[in-house]
C-alpha positions as CSV (number, residue, x, y, z in Angstrom):
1,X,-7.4,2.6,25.7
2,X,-7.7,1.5,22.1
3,X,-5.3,-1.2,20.7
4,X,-2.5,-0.3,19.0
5,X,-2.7,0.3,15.1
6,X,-0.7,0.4,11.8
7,X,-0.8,3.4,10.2
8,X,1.3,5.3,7.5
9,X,2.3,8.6,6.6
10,X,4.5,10.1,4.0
11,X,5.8,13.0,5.7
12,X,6.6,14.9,2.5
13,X,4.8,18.0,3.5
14,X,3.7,20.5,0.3
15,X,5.9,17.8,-2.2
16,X,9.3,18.1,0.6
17,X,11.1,14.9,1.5
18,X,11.3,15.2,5.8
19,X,12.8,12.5,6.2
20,X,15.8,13.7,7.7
21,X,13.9,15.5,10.2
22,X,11.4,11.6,10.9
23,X,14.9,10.2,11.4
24,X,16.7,12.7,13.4
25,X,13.9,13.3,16.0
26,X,12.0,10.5,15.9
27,X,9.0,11.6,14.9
28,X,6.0,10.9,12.3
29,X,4.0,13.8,11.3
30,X,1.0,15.0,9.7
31,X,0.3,17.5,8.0
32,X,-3.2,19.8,6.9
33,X,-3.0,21.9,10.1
34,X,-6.0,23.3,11.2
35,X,-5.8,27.2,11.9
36,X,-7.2,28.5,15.1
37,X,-9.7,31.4,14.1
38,X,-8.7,35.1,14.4
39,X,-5.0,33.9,15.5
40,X,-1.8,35.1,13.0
41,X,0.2,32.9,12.2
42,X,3.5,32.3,14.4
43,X,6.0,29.3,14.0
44,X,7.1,29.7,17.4
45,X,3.7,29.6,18.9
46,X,1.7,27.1,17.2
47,X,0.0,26.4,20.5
48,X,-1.4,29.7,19.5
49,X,-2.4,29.9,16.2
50,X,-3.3,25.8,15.1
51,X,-5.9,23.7,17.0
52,X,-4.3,20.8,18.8
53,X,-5.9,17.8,17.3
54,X,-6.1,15.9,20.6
55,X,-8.1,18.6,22.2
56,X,-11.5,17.9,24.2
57,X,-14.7,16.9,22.3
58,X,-16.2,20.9,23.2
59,X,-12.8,22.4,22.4
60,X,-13.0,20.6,18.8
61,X,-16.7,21.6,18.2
62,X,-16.0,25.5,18.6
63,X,-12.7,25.5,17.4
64,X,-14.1,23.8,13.8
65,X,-17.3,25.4,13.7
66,X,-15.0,29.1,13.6
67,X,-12.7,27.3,11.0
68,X,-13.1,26.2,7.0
69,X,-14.6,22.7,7.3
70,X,-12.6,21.1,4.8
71,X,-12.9,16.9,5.6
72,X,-9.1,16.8,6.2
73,X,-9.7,18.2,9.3
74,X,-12.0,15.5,10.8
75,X,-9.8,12.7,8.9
76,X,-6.7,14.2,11.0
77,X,-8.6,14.4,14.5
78,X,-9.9,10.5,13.5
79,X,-6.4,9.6,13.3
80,X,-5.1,11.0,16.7
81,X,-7.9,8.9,18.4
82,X,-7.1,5.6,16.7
83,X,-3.2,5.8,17.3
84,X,-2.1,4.9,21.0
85,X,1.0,4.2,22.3
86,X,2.6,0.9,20.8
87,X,1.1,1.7,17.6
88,X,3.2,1.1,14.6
89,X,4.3,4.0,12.1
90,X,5.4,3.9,8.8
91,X,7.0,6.2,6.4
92,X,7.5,4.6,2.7
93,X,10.8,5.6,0.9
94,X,10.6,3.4,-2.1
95,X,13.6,5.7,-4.0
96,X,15.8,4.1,-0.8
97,X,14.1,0.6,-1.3
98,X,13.0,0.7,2.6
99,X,9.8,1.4,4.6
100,X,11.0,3.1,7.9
101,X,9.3,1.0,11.0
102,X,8.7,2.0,14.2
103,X,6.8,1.8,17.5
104,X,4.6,4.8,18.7
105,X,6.1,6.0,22.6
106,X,3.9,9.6,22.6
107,X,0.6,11.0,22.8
108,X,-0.6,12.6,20.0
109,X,1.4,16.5,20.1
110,X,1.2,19.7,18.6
111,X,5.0,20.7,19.4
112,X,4.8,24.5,20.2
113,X,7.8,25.5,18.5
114,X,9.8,22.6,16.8
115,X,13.1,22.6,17.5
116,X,13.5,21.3,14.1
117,X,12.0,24.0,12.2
118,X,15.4,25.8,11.5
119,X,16.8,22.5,9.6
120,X,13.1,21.9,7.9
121,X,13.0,25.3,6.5
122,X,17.0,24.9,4.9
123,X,16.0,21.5,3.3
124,X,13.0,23.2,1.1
125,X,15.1,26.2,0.3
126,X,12.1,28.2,0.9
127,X,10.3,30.8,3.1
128,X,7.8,30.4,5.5
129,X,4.8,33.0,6.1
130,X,1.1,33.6,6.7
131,X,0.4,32.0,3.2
132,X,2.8,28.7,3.8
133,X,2.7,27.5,7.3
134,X,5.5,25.0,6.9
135,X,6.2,24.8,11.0
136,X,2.3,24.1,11.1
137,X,3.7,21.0,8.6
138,X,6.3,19.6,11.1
139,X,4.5,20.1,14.6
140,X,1.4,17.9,14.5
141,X,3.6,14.5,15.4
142,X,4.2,11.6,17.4
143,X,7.6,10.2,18.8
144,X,8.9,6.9,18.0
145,X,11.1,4.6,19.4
146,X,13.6,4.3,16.6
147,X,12.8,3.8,13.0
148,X,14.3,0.8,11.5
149,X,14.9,0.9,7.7
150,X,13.1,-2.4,6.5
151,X,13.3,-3.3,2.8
152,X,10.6,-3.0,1.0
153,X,10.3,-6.8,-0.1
154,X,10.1,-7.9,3.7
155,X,6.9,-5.8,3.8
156,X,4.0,-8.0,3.0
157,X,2.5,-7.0,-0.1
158,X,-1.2,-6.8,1.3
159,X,0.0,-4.0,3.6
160,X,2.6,-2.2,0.9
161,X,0.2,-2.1,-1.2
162,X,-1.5,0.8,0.7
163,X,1.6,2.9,0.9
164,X,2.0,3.8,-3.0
165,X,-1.0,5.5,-3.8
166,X,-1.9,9.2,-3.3
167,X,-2.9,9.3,0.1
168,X,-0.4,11.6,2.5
169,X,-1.5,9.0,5.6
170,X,-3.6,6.0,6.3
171,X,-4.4,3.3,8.1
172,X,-3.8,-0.5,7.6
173,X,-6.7,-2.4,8.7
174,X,-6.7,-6.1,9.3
175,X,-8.1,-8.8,7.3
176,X,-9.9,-11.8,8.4
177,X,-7.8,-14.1,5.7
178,X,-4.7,-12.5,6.0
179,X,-3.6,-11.4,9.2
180,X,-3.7,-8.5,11.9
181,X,-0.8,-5.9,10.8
182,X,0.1,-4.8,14.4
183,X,1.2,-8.8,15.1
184,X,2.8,-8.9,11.7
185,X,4.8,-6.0,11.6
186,X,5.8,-6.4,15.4
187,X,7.5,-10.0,14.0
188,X,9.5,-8.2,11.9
189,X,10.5,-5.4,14.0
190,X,11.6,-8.2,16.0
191,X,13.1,-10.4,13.8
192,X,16.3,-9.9,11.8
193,X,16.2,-10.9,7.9
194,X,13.4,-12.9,6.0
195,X,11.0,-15.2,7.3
196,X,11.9,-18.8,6.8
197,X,10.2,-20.4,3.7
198,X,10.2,-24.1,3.3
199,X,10.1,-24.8,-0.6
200,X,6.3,-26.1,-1.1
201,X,4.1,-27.0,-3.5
202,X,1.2,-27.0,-0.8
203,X,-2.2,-25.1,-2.6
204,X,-3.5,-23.7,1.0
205,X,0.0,-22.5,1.7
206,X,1.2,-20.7,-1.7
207,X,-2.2,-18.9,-1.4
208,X,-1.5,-17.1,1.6
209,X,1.9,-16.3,0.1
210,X,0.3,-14.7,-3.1
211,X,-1.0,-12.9,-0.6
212,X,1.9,-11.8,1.2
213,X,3.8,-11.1,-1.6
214,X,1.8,-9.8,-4.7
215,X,0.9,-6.1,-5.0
216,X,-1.6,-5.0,-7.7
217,X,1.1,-4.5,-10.1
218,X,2.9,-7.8,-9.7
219,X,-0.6,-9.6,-9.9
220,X,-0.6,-8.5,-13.4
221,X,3.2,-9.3,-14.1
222,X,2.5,-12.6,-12.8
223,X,-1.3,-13.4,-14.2
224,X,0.2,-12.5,-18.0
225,X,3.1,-14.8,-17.3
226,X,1.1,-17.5,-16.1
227,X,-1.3,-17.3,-19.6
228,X,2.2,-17.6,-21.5
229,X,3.4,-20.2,-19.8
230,X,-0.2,-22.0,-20.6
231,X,-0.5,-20.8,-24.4
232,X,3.5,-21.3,-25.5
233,X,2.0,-20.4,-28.8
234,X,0.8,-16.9,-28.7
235,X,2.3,-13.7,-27.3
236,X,1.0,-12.3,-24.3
237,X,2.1,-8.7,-23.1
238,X,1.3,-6.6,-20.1
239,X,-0.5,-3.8,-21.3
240,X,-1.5,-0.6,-19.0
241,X,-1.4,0.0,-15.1
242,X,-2.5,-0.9,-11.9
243,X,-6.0,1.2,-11.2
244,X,-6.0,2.9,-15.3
245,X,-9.4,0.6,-15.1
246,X,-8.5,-0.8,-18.6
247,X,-7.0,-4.1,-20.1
248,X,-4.1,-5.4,-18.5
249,X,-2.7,-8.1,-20.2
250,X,-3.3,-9.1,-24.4
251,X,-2.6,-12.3,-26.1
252,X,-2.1,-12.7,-30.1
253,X,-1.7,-15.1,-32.2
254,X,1.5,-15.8,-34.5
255,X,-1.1,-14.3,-37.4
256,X,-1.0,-11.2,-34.9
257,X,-4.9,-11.8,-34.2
258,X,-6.0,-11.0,-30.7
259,X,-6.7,-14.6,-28.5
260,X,-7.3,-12.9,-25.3
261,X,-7.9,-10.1,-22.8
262,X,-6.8,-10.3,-19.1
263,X,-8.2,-8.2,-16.9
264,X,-6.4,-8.0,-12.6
265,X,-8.1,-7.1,-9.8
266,X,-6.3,-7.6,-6.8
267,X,-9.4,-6.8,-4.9
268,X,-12.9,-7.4,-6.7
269,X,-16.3,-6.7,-5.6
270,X,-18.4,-7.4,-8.2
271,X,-18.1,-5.0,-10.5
272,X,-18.1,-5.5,-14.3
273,X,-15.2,-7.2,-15.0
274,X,-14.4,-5.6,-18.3
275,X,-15.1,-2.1,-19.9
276,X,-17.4,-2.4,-23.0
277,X,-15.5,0.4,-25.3
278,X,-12.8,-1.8,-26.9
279,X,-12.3,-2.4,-30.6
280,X,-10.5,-4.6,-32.3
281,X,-7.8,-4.0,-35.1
282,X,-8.9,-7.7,-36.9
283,X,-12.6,-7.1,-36.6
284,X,-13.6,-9.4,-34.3
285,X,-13.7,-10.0,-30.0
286,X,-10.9,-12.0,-29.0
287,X,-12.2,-15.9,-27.8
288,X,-11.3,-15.7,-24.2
289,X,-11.3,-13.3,-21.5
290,X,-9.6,-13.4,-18.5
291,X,-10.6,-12.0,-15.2
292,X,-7.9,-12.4,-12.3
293,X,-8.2,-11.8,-8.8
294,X,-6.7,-12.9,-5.3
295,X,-9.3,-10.8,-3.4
296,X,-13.1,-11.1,-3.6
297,X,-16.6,-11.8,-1.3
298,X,-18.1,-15.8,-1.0
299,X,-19.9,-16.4,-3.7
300,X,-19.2,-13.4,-5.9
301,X,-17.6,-14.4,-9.6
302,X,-17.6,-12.3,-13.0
303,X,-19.6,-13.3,-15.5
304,X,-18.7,-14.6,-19.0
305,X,-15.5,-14.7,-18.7
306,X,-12.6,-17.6,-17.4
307,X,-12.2,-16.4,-13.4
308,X,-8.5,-16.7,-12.3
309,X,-9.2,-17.3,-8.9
310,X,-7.1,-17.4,-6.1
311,X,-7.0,-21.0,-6.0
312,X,-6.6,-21.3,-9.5
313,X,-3.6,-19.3,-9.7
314,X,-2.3,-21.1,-6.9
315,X,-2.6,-24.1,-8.9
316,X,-1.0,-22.1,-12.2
317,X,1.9,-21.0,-10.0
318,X,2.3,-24.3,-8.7
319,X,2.3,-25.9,-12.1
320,X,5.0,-23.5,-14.0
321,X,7.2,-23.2,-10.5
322,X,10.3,-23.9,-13.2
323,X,9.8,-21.6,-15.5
324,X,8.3,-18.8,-13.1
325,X,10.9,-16.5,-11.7
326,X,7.8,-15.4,-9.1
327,X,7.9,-18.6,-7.5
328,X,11.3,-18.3,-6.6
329,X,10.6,-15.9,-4.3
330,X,7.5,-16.9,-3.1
331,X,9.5,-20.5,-2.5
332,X,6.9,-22.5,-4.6
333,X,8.5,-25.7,-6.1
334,X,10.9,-28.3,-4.5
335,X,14.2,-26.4,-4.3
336,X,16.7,-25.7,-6.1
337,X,18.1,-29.2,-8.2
338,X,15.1,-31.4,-7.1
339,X,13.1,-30.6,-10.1
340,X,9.8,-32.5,-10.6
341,X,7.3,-32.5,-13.4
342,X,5.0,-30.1,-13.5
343,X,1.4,-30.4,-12.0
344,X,-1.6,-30.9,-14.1
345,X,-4.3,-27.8,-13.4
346,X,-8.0,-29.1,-13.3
């Protein structure tokens, strides 16, 4: 039997929030339902008319060779075969500030006629036929134990980080610096409230907790506040988005002259670490440029340009804990009333 996973799904089938349904029943679903050949469509009889995902290897083989091979259909049936029992589901709900938790207790199941479909078709207000398959949407699912609502913060960022983007599912693999996900997650579906920080101004530890608690986004928040904090003189401003693939942070001089270019990546595998098409209001590059990252190979660094490191912006962090609201929650300084002088960076 393979080990439990970590996986994630939305569960907002065709842009529908069924999250009332995931709570009610316990259940996580997925969607993209793959239509049995030559069968009409039935939403009391999906047995009938959708291929059953956990079906044998020879089943599988005719069933998709008769059906439209979209890639969808082979990412669903990978799916089914990674999750077991014990597995660990999650369904993001940002707008509620939680991530719903819970523990897999099923087999993978194409429920034949959801009891639930009645109460799914009322929330989208909409009607179901040949064109829509919407019980198709809410019968490929696996129970859960119960869901717990966890808030988003208590969610280590290098697994949140996943949940955000476009994908409708996916699954959180483990990394060799981090952490396994599975053990993670299981302490806190067994824990109540936050992990116990000690205050520290330990390199090795405040690494692993830029880790834990910086997303791509909040890299960048933090990187540009960092280069503030170390150049009181100039302006620096976040500029763009996480993924856009352009700048993210600029600095200027007082004479409104550009000083610097930031650029985050929270993952980086050597690719170029800037793009080549800027241009400059005052004529001329800016005299440093920034490349930040927490994420990257041994040995791998950008070229031409100053590499903000993950130990280095440890070390930044752990210099300008008292003016960095970040470190507050990462619990980088001394505490609260036993402030020390700042750290000097090599």
């Amino acid at each position: 039997m393979a080990s439990p996973i970590v996986f994630y799904s939305r569960c907002k089938p065709q842009d529908v929030d069924a999250i009332e349904i995931v709570l009610a029943e316990g259940r996580v679903f997925i969607g993209y339902p793959m239509a049995r050949a030559g069968a009409a469509y039935d939403p009391r009889n999906l047995g009938n008319c959708v291929v059953d995902l956990s079906c044998t290897d020879d089943d599988w083989s005719a069933a998709h060779a008769a059906s439209e091979h979209r890639p969808q259909y082979n990412q669903n049936r990978n799916l089914v075969r990674k999750v077991s029992k014990g597995s660990i589901a999650l369904v993001p709900r940002p707008t509620r500030g939680v991530i719903y938790c819970g523990r897999i207790t099923s087999e993978f199941e194409l429920v034949n006629a959801p009891p639930w479909y009645d109460r799914y078709m009322e929330i989208r207000g909409d009607k179901d036929s040949d064109a829509t398959w919407h019980a198709a949407d809410v019968g490929q699912c696996w129970s859960v134990d119960q869901f717990q609502p966890i808030p988003v913060p208590r969610i280590p960022a290098w697994i949140r980080r996943s949940l955000f983007g476009r994908s409708t599912y996916g699954v959180i693999h483990p990394d060799p610096f981090i952490g396994e996900p599975h053990e993670v997650l299981s302490g806190i579906l067994d824990s109540d409230g936050f992990e116990v920080r000690e205050w520290t101004l330990d390199l090795a530890v405040i690494e692993k907790r830029l880790l834990d608690s910086l997303t791509p986004s909040t890299l960048e928040h933090l990187v540009v506040s960092l280069l503030q904090l170390e150049h009181g003189s100039e302006v620096w401003t976040q500029v763009g988005g996480s993924g856009d693939g352009g700048v993210d942070g600029v600095g200027a001089s007082q004479e409104g002259h550009v000083t610097g270019l930031l650029q985050c990546k929270w993952q980086y595998w050597g690719e170029d670490a800037f793009p080549e098409d800027h241009v400059w209001s005052v004529g001329s590059e800016p005299l440093r440029k920034y490349f930040a990252s927490l994420r990257y190979p041994d040995g791998i660094a950008p070229s031409n340009v100053i590499f903000l490191d993950r130990p280095r912006i440890a070390a930044l962090v752990a210099k300008h804990y008292s003016s960095l609201p970040q470190a507050i929650s990462m619990r980088v300084g001394v505490g609260p009333g036993n402030a020390t002088p700042s750290k000097t960076v090599p």
